[in-house]
C-alpha positions as CSV (number, residue, x, y, z in Angstrom):
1,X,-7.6,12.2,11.9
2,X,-6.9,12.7,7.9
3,X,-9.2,11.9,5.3
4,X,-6.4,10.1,2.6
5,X,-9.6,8.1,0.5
6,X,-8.6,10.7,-1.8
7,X,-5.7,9.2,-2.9
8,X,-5.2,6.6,-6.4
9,X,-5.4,3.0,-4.8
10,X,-4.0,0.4,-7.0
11,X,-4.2,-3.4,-6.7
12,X,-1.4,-5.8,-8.6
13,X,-1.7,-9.7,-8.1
14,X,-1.1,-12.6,-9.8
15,X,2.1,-14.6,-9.9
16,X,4.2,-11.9,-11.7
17,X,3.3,-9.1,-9.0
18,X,6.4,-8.7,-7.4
19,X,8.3,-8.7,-11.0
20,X,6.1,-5.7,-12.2
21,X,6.3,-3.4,-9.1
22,X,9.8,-4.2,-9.0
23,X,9.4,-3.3,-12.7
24,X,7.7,0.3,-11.7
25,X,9.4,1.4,-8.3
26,X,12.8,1.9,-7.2
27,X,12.6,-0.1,-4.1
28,X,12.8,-3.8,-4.2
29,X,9.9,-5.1,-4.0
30,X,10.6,-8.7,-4.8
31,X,12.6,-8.8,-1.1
32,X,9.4,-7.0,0.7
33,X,7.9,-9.8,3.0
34,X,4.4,-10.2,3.5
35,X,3.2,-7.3,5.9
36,X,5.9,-5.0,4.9
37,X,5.0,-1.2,3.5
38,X,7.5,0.7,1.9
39,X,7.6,4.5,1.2
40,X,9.1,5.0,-2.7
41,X,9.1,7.1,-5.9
42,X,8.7,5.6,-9.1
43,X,10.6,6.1,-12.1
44,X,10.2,6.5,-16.5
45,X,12.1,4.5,-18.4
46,X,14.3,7.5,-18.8
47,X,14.9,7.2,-14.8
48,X,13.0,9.9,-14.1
49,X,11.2,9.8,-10.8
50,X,7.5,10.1,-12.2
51,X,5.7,10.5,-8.2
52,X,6.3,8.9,-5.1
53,X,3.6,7.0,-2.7
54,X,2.9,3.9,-0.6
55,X,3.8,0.2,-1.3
56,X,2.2,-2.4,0.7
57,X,2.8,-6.0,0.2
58,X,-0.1,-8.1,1.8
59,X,0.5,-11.7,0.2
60,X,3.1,-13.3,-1.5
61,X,1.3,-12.6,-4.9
62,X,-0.7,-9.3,-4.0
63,X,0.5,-5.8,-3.8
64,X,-1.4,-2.2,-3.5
65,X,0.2,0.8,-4.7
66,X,-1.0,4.1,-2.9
67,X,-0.3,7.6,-4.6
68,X,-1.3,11.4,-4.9
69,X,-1.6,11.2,-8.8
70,X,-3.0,8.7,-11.4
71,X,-1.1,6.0,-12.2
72,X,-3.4,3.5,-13.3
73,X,-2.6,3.7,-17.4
74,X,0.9,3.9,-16.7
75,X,0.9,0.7,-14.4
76,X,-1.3,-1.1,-16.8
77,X,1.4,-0.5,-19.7
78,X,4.2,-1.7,-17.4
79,X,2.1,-4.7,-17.2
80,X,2.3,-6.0,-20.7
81,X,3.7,-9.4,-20.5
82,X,3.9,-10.1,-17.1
83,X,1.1,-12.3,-15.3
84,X,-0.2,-9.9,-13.4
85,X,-3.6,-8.1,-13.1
86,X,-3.8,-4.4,-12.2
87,X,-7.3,-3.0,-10.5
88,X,-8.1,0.6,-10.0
89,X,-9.4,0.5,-6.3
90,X,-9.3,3.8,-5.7
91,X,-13.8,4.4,-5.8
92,X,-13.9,1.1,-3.2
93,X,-11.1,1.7,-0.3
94,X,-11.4,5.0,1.9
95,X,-8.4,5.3,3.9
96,X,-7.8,7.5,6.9
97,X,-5.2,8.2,9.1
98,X,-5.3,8.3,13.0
99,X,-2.2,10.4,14.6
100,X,-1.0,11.3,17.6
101,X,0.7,9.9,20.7
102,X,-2.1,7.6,21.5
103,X,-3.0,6.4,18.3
104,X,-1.6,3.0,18.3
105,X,-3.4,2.9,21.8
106,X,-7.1,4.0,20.1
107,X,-6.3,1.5,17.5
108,X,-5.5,-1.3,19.6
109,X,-9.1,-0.8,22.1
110,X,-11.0,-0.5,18.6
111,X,-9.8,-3.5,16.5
112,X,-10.2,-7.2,17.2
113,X,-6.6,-7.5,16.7
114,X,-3.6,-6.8,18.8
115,X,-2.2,-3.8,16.5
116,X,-0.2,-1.9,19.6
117,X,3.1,-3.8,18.3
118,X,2.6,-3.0,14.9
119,X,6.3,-1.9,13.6
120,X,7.1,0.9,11.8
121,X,5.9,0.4,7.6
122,X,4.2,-3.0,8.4
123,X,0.8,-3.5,7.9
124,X,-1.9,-6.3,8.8
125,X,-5.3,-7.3,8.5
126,X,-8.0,-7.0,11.5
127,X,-11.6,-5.8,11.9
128,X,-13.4,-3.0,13.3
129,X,-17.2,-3.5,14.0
130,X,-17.4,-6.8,11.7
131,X,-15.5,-4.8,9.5
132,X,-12.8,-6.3,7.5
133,X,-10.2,-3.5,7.3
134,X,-6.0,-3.3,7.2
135,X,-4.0,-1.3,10.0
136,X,-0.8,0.3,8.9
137,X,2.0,2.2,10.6
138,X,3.3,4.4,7.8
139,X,2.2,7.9,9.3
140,X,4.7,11.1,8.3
141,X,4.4,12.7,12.1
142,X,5.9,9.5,13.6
């Protein structure tokens, strides 16, 4: 198990989300479906890949942007003109990551949701505890 809470967690909703991550990332975010996570840099206006991190889309108007280094001036400049709020979440969501061959397996006994046919970069919602939390499959080791 990793401790990742360190990491800059950004929220963008509204109904010109999708327009402004498509705006600030290289992958298209617009054709992400509800549930899908995508690994992707970012670039400048120059095209110059600025840092890389985690891109989930939960809803069809609501994004979160996970990455290693601040971002949250930057997004909130590429946000000028589009309806679209940006929120710094990064002091409110601790995130940590569960590895191993029986991961999916821990996960599943823990949660009140069925999460052992979670695909690879998809994410969902379930709780653990009465805890409202979200379950992704976007681990590095596999």
């Amino acid at each position: 198990m990793i401790d990742l809470s360190p990491l800059y967690k950004y929220a963008v909703s509204g109904a010109d989300a999708a327009s402004l991550v498509d705006r600030i990332i290289t992958h298209d975010a617009a054709a992400m479906s509800a549930g899908q996570v995508v690994y992707t840099p970012w670039c400048d206006p120059s095209g110059m890949v600025r840092q890389e991190g985690t891109v989930f889309r939960y809803e069809e108007d609501r994004f979160e942007i996970y990455a290693a280094e601040p971002a949250f001036e930057w997004i909130r400049r590429n946000a000028v003109g589009y309806q679209a709020e940006v929120t710094d979440r990064s002091a409110e969501v601790a995130m940590l990551s569960l590895q191993g061959p029986h991961s999916r397996a821990v996960l599943d006994a823990a949660t009140d949701g069925a999460i052992g046919g979670l695909e690879f970069f998809r994410c969902t919602r379930t709780r653990i505890a009465g805890v409202d939390l979200a379950v992704s499959r976007t681990g590095f080791t596999g």
